[in-house]
VEXLUM-457738 format. One record per atom (N, C-alpha, C): residue in one letter; z, y, x. Coordinates in steps of 0.2 Angstrom, whole numbers, padded with zeros to 4 digits, always signed. Example, Ala and Ser with C-alpha at 12.3 -4.5 7.8 and 13.67 -1.06 7.14 Angstrom:
REM residues 2
a+0039-0028+0066
a+0039-0022+0062
a+0039-0016+0066
s+0035-0011+0064
s+0036-0005+0068
s+0039+0000+0064
END
This chain:
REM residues 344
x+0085-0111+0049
x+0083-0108+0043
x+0087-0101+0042
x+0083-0097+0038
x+0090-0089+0038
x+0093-0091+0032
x+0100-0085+0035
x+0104-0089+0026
x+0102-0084+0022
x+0104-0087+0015
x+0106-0087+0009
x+0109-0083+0007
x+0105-0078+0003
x+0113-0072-0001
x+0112-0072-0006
x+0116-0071-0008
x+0118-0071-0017
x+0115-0067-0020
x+0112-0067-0026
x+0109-0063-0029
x+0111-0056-0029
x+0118-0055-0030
x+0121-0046-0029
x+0121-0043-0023
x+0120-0047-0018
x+0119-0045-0010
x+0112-0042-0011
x+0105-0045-0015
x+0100-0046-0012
x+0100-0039-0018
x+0104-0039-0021
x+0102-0032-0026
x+0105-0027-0026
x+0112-0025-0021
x+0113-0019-0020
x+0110-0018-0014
x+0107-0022-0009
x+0102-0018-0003
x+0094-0017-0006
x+0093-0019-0013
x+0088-0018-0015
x+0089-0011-0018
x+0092-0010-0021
x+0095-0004-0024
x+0096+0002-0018
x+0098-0001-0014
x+0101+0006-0010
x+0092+0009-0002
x+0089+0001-0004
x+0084+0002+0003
x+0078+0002-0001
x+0078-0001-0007
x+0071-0001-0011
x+0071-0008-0008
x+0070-0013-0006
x+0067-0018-0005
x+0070-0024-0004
x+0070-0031-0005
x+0072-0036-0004
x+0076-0038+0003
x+0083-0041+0003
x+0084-0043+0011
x+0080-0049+0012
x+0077-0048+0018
x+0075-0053+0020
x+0066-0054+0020
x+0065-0051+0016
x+0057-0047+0018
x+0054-0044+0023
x+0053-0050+0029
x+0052-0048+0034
x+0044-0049+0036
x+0040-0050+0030
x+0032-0053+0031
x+0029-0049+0032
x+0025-0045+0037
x+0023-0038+0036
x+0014-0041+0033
x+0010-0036+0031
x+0004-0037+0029
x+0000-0041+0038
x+0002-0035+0044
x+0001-0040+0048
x+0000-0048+0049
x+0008-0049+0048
x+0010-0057+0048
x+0005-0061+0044
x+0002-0057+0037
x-0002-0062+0033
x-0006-0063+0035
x-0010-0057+0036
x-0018-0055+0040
x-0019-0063+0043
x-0015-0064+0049
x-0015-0068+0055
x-0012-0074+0052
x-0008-0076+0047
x-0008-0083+0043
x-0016-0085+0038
x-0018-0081+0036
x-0023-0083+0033
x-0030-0084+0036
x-0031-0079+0042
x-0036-0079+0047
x-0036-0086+0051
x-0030-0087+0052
x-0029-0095+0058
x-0030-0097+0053
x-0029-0098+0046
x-0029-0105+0044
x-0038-0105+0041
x-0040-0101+0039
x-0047-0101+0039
x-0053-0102+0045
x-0051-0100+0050
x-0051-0104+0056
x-0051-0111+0058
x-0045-0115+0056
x-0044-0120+0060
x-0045-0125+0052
x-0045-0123+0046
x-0049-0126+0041
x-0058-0130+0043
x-0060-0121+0044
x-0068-0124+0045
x-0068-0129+0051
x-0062-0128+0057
x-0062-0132+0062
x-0062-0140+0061
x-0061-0140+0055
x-0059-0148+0054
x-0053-0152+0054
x-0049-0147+0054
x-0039-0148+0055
x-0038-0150+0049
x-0033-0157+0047
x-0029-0153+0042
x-0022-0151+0040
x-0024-0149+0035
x-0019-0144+0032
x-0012-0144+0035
x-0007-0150+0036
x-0002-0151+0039
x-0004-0149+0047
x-0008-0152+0050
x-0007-0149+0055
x-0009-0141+0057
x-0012-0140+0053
x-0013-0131+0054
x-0009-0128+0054
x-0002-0130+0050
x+0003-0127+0049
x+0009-0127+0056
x+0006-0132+0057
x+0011-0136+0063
x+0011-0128+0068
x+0004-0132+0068
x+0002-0126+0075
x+0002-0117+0072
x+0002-0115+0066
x+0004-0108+0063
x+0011-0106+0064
x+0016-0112+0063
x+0024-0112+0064
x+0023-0109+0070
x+0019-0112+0076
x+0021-0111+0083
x+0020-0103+0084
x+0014-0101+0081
x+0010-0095+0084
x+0012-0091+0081
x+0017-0093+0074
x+0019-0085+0071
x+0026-0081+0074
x+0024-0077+0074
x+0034-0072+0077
x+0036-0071+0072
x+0034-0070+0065
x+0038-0068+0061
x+0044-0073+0058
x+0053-0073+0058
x+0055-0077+0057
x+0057-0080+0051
x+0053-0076+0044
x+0054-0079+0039
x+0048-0081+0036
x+0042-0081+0039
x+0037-0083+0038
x+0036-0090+0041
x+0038-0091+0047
x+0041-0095+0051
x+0046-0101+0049
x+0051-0100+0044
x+0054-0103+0042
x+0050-0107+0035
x+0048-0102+0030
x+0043-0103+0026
x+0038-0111+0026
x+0034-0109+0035
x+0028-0113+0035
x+0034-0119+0037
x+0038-0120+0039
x+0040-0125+0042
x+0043-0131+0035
x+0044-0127+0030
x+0046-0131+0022
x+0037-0131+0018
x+0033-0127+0020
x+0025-0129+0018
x+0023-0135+0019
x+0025-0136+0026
x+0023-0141+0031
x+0024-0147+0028
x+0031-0149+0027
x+0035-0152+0022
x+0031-0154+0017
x+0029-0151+0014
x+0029-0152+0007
x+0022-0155+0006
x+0017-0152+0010
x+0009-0154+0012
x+0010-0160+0015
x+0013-0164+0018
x+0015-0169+0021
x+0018-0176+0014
x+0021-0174+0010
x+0024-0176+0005
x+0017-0177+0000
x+0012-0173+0001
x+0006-0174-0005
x+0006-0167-0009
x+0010-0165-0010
x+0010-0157-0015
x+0004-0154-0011
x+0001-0149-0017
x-0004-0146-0015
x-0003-0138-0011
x-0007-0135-0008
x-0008-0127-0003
x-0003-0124-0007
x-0007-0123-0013
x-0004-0117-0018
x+0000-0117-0023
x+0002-0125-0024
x+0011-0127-0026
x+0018-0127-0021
x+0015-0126-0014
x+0019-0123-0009
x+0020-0116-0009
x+0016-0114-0007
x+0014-0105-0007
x+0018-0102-0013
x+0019-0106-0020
x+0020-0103-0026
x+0029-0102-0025
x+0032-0107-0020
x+0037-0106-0020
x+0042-0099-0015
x+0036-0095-0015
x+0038-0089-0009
x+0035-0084-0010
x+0037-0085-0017
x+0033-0076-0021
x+0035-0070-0018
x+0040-0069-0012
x+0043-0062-0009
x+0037-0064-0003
x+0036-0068+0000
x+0029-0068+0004
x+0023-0068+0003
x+0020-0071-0002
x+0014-0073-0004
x+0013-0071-0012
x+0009-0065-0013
x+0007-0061-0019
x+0005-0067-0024
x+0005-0066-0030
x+0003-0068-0035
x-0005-0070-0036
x-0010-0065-0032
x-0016-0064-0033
x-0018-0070-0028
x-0012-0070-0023
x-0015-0073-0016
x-0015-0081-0018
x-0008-0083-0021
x-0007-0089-0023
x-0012-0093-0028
x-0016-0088-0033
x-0018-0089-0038
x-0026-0092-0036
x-0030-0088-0032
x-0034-0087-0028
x-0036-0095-0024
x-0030-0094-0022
x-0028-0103-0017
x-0030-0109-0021
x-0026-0107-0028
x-0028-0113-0033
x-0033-0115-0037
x-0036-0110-0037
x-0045-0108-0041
x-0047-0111-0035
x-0049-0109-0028
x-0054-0112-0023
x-0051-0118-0021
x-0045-0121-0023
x-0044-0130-0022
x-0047-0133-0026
x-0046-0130-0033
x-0049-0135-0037
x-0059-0135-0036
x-0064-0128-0035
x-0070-0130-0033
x-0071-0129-0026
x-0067-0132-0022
x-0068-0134-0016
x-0071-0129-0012
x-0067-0122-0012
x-0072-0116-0009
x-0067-0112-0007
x-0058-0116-0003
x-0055-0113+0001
x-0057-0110+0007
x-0061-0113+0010
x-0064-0107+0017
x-0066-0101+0015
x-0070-0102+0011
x-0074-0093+0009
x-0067-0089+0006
x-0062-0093+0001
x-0058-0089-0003
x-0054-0085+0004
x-0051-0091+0010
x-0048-0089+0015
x-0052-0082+0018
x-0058-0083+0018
x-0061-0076+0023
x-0061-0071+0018
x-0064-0073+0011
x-0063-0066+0007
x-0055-0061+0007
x-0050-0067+0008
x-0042-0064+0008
x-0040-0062+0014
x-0045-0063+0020
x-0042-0061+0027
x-0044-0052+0025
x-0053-0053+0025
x-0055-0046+0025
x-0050-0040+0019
x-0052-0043+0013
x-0046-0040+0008
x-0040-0039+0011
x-0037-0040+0015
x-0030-0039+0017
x-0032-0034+0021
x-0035-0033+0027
x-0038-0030+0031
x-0040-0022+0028
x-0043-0023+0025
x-0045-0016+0019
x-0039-0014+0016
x-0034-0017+0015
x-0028-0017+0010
x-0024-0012+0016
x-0021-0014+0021
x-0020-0011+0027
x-0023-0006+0029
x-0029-0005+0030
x-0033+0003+0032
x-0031+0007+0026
x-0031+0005+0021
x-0029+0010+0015
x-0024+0012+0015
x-0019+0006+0017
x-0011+0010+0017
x-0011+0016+0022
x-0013+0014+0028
x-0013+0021+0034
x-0016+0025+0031
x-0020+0024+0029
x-0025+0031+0024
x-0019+0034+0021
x-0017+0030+0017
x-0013+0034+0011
x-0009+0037+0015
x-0005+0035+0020
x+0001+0038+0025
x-0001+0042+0029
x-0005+0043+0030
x-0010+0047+0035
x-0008+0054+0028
x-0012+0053+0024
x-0014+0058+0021
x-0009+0063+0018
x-0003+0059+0017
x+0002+0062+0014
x+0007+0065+0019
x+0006+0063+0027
x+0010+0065+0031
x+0008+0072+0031
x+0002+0076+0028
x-0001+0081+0031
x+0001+0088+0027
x+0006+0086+0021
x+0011+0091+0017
x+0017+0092+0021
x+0018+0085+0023
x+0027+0084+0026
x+0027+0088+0030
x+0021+0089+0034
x+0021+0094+0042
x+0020+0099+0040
x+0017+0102+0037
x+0015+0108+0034
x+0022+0108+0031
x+0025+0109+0027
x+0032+0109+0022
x+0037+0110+0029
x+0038+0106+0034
x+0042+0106+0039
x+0041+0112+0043
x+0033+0116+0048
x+0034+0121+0050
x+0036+0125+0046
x+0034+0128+0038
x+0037+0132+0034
x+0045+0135+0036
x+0048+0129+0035
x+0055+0125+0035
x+0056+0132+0042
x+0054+0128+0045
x+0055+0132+0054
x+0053+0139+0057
x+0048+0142+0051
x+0046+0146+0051
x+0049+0151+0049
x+0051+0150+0045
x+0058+0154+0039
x+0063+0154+0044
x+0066+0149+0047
x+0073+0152+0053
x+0070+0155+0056
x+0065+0154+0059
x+0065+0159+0068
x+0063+0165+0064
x+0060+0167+0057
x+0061+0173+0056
x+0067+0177+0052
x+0073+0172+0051
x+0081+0174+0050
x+0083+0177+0055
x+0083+0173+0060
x+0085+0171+0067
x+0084+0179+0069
x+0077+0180+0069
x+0075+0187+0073
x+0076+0191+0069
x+0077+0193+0062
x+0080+0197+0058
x+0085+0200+0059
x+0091+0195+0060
x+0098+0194+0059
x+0098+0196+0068
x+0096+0194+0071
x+0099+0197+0078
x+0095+0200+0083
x+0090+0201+0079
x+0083+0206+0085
x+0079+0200+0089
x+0075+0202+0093
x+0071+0199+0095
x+0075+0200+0104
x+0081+0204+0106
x+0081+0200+0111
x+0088+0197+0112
x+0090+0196+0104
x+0097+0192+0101
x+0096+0186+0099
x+0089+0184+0099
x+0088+0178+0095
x+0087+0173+0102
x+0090+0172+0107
x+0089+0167+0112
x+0094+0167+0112
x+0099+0170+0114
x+0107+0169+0113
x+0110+0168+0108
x+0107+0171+0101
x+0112+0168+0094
x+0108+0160+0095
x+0101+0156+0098
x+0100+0149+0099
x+0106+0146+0101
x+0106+0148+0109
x+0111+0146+0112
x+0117+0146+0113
x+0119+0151+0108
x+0125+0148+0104
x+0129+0143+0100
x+0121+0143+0095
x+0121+0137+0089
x+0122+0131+0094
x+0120+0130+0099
x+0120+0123+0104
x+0125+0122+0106
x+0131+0123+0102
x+0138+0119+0104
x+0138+0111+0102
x+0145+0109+0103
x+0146+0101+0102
x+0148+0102+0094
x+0151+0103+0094
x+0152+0105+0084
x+0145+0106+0082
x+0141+0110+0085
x+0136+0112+0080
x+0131+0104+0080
x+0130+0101+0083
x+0127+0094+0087
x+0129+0089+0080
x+0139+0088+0083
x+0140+0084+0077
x+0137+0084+0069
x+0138+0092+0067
x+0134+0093+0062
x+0127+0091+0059
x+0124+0093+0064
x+0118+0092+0064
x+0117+0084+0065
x+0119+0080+0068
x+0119+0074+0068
x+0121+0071+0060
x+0125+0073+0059
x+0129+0073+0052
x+0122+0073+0049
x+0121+0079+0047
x+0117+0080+0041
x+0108+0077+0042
x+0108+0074+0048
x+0100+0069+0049
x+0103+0063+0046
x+0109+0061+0049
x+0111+0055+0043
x+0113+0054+0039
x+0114+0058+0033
x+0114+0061+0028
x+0107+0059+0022
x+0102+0064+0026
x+0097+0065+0026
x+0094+0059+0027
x+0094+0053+0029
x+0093+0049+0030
x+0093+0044+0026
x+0099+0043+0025
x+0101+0039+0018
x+0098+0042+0011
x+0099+0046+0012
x+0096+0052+0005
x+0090+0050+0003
x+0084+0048+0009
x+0080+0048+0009
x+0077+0040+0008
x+0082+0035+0008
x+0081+0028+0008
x+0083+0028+0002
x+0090+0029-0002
x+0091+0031-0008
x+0084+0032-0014
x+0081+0041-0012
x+0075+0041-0014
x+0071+0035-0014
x+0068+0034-0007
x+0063+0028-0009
x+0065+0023-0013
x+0069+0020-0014
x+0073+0014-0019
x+0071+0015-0025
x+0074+0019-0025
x+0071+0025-0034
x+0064+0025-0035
x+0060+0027-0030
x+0054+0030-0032
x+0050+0022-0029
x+0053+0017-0028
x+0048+0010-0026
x+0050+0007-0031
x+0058+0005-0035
x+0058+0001-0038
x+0060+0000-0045
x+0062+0008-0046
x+0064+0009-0053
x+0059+0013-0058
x+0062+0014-0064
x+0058+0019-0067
x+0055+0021-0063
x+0059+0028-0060
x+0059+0034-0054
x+0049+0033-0052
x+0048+0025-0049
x+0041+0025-0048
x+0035+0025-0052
x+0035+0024-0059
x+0031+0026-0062
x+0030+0035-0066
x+0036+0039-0062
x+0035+0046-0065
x+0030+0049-0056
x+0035+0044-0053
x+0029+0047-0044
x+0021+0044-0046
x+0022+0040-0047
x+0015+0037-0049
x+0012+0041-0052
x+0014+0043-0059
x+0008+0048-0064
x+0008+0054-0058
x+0013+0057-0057
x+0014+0064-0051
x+0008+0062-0048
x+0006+0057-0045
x+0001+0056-0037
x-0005+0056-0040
x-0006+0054-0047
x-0011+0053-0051
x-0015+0059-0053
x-0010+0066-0052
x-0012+0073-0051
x-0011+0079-0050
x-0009+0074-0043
x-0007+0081-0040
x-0012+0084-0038
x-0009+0090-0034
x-0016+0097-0034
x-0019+0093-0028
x-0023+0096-0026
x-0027+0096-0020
x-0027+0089-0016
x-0024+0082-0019
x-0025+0075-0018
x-0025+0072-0021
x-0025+0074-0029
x-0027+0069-0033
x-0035+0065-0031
x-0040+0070-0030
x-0048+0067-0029
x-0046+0060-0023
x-0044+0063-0018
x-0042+0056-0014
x-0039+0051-0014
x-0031+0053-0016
x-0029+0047-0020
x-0030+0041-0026
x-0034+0044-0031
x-0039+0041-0035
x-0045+0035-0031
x-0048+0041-0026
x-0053+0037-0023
x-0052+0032-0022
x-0045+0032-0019
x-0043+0026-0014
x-0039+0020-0018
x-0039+0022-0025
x-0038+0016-0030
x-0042+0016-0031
x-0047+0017-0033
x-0054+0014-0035
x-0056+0009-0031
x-0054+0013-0022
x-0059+0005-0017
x-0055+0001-0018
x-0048+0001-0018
x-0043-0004-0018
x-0045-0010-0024
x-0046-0007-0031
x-0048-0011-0038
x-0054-0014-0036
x-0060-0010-0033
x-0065-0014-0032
x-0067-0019-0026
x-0062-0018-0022
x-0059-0023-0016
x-0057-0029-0019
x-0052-0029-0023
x-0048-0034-0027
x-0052-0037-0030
x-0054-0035-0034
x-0058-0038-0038
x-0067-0042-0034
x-0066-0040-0028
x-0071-0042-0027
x-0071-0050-0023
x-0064-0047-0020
x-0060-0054-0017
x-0061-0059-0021
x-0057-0058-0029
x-0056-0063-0033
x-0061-0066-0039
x-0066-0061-0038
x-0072-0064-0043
x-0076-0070-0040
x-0077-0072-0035
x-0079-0078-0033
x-0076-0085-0031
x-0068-0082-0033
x-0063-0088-0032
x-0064-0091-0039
x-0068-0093-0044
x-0069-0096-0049
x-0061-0094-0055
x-0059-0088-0053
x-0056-0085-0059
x-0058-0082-0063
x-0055-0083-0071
x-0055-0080-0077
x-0056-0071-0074
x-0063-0068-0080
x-0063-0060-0076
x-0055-0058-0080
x-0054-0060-0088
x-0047-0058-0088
x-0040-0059-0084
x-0040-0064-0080
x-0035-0065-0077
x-0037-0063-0072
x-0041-0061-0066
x-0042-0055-0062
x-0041-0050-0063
x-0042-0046-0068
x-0037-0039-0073
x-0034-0038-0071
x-0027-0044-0075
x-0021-0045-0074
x-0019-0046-0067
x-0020-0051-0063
x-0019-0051-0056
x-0021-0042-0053
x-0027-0039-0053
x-0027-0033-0049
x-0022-0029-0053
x-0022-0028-0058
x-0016-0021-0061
x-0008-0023-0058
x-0008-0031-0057
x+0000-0033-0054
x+0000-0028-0048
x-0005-0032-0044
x-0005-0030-0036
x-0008-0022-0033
x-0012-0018-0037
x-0012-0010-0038
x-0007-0008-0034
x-0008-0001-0032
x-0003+0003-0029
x+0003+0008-0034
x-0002+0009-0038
x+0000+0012-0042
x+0002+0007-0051
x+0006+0008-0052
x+0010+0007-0058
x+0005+0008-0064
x+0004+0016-0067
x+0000+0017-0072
x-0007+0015-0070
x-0009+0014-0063
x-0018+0014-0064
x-0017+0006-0066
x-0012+0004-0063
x-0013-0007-0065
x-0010-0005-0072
x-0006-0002-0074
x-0007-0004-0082
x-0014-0003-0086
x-0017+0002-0084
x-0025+0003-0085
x-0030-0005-0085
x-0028-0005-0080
x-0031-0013-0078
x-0031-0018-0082
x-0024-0021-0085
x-0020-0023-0088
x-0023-0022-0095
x-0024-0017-0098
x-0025-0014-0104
x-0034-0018-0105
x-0038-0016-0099
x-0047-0017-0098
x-0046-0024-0100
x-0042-0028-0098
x-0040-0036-0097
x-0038-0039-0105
x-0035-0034-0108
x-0033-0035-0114
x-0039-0035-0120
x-0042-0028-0119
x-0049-0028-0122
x-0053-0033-0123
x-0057-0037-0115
x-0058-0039-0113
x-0059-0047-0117
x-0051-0048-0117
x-0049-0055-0120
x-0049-0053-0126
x-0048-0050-0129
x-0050-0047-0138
x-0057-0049-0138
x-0061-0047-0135
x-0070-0048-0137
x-0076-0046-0133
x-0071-0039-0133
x-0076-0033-0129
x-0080-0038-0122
x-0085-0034-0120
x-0087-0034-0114
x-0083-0032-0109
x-0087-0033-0101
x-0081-0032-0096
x-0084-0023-0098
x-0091-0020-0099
x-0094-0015-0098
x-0090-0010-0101
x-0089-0012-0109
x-0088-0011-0114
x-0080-0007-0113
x-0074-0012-0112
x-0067-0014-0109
x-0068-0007-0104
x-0071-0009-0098
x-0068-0002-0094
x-0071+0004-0096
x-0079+0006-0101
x-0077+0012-0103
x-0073+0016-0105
x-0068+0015-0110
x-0064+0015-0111
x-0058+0018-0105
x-0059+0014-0101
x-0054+0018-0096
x-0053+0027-0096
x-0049+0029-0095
x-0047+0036-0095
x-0050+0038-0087
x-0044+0033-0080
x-0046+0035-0075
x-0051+0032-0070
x-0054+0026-0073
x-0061+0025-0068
x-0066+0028-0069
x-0069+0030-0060
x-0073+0037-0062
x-0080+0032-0065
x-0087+0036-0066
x-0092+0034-0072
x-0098+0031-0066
x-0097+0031-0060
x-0100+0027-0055
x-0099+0020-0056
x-0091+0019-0054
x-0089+0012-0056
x-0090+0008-0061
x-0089+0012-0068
x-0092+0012-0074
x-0098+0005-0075
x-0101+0011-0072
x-0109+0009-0070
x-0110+0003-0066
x-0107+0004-0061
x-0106-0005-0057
x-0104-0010-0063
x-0102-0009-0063
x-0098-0014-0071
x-0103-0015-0074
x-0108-0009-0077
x-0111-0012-0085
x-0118-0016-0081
x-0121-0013-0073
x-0125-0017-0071
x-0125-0021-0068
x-0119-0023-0063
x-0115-0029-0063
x-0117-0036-0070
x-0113-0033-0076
x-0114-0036-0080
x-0121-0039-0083
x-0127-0033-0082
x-0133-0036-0086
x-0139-0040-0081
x-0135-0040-0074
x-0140-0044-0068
x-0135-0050-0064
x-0128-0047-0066
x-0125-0055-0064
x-0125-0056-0060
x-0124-0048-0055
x-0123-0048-0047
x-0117-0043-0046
x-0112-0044-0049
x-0105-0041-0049
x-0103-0042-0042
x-0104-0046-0036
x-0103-0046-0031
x-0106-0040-0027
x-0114-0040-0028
x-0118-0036-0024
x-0117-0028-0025
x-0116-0027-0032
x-0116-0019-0034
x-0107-0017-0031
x-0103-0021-0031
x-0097-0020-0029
x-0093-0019-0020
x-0099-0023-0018
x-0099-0023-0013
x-0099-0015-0008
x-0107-0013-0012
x-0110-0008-0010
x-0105-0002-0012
x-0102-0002-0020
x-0098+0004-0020
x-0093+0005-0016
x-0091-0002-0013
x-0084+0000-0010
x-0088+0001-0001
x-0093+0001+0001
x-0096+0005+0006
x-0096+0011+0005
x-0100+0014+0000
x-0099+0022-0003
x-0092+0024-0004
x-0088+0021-0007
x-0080+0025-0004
x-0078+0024+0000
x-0078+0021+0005
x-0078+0020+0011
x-0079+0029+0015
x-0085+0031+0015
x-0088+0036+0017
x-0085+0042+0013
x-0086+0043+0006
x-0081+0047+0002
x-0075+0049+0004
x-0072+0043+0004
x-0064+0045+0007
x-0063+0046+0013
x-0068+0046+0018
x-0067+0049+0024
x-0067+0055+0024
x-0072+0058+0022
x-0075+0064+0020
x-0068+0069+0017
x-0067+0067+0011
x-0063+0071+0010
x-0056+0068+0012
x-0053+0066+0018
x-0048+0064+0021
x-0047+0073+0029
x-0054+0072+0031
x-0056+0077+0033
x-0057+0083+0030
x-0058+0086+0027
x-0057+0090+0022
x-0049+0091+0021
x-0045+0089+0018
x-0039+0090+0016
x-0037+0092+0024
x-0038+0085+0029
x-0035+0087+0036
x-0035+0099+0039
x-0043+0099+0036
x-0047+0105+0040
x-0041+0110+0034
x-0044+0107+0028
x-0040+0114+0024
x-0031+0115+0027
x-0028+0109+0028
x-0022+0110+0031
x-0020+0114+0035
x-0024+0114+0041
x-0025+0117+0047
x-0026+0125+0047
x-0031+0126+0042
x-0031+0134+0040
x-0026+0135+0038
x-0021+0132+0035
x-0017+0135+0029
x-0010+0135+0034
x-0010+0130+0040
x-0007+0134+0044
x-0006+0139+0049
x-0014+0139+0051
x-0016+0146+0053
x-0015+0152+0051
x-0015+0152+0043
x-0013+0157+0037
x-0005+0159+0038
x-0003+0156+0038
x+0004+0155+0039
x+0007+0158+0043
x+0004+0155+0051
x+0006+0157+0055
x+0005+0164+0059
x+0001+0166+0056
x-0004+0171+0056
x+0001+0176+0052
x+0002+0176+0047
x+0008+0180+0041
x+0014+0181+0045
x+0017+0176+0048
x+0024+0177+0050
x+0023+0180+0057
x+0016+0180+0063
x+0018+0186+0066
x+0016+0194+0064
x+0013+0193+0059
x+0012+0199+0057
x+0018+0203+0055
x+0024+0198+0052
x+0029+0202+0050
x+0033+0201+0056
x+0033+0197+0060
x+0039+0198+0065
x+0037+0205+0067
x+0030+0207+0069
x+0028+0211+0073
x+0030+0219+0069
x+0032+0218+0063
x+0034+0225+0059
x+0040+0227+0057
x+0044+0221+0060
x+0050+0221+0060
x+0055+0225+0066
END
């Protein structure tokens, strides 16, 4: 079993790295727990032994440790998602929940495939999102690099700037530079800490909510994510207001799940589900629309499905786009600083 750290350990590495010690499940590791187990369910296994054989085939080793006290427990009589519920740093709140709605009307297999693919979607979005945001870093970086080599040539002509290099490539200058990457390294775990699990991340979240030139895709890609979510957990025999609540928990974004959270609120007051996310400030008038015709034919499944194939295509589009305008602008760029090396 892994050890045990005390609560103050687990919260100044939380403080200092943004995250829990010992949160070693990556969305991977789930994907592949939930898939095998929906697999060797419809196989006719049960439950105790599916786990047996998961222990063996998982590498991860606190998922690993996990299934070996599930196993336990399942064996003992306790139920899927009175186990699960004990490992909320692995098993999301939506996930657990989801488990307990499909055992009670007996529609664990389906619930398990709709939670594989939802994760699966969950995951291409993240590298979307990663993708998308790497393409300021590198842009901002050549900037960065483009400013020295035209100091560099400034300050020492154009046939001084290969030996002022060459000089800077001493051992001292090494150590510095090593210095200040780890520096910058910490700085930058620091950051993240702040901006994943304090305040700090609900001012980054409004920020991404509008920023210039990524707001349209970022948005997008909360909307598939919401109507992903939501599509998973509509046929697990959950309350629509406790799917609300469950999607705004598990949301990327802070202020868009408080939005959710709010529709959920509405909601249980009286309104319609229609009625509830009008209201919203940021779901666009498409979705809207799936909502209110969803509601009046009672195929929340089918219009849901289909919108999250449309942003599907949407958000490639303009992922491309953002890519292309990048690329000019550092063709602009680079275009600019030989025109001025060339007049210097």
């Amino acid at each position: 079993m892994s050890p045990k750290l005390d609560k103050g350990t687990k919260k100044l590495f939380k403080v200092i790295f943004g995250k829990r010690m010992g949160e070693g499940v990556s969305t991977d590791d789930l994907i592949f727990f939930t898939e095998q187990m929906k697999v060797m369910f419809k196989a006719g296994f049960l439950l105790s032994t599916t786990m047996d054989v998961l222990e063996k085939q998982t590498e991860s080793k606190v998922l690993k440790d996990a299934i070996l006290t599930i196993t336990l427990d399942l064996e003992k009589g306790h139920t899927l998602s009175s186990t699960l519920d004990k490992y909320p740093e692995i098993f999301p709140e939506y996930y657990i929940k989801s488990i307990k709605a499909a055992e009670a009307s007996g529609t664990l297999q389906d619930t398990l495939g709709r939670m594989t693919a939802y994760l699966k979607a969950q995951r291409k979005l993240n590298y979307e999102l990663k993708k998308t945001f790497m393409y300021p870093k590198i842009l901002f970086a050549i900037i960065l690099l483009g400013m020295f080599v035209i100091y560099m040539i400034k300050t020492y002509g154009l046939n001084g700037f290969i030996p002022a290099i060459m000089n800077l490539m001493t051992f001292q200058n090494y150590l510095l530079a090593a210095g200040t990457i780890v520096a910058a390294v910490l700085l930058w775990d620091l950051t993240q800490g702040f901006f994943t699990k304090w305040k700090g991340k609900t001012a980054w979240d409004r920020f991404r909510l509008y920023m210039p030139a990524l707001k349209g895709l970022y948005r997008d890609m909360l909307h598939k994510q919401f109507a992903e979510m939501f599509l998973s957990l509509c046929n697990s025999g959950l309350y629509i207001g406790e799917i609300l609540n469950l999607t705004g928990d598990a949301i990327e974004n802070t202020i868009y799940g408080r939005e959710l959270k709010n529709i959920a609120d509405r909601f249980e007051e009286g309104s319609t589900i229609s009625d509830a996310v009008n209201q919203n400030f940021y779901l666009p008038f498409r979705l809207k629309q799936v909502f209110h015709i969803g509601e009046e034919t009672g195929e929340f499944d089918k219009n849901l499905r289909f919108y999250v194939m449309q942003m599907e295509g949407e958000i490639q589009r303009k992922a491309r786009r953002i890519m292309q305008n990048t690329y000019f602008l550092f063709l602009f760029i680079a275009v600019a600083m030989i025109s001025y090396m060339r007049r210097m």
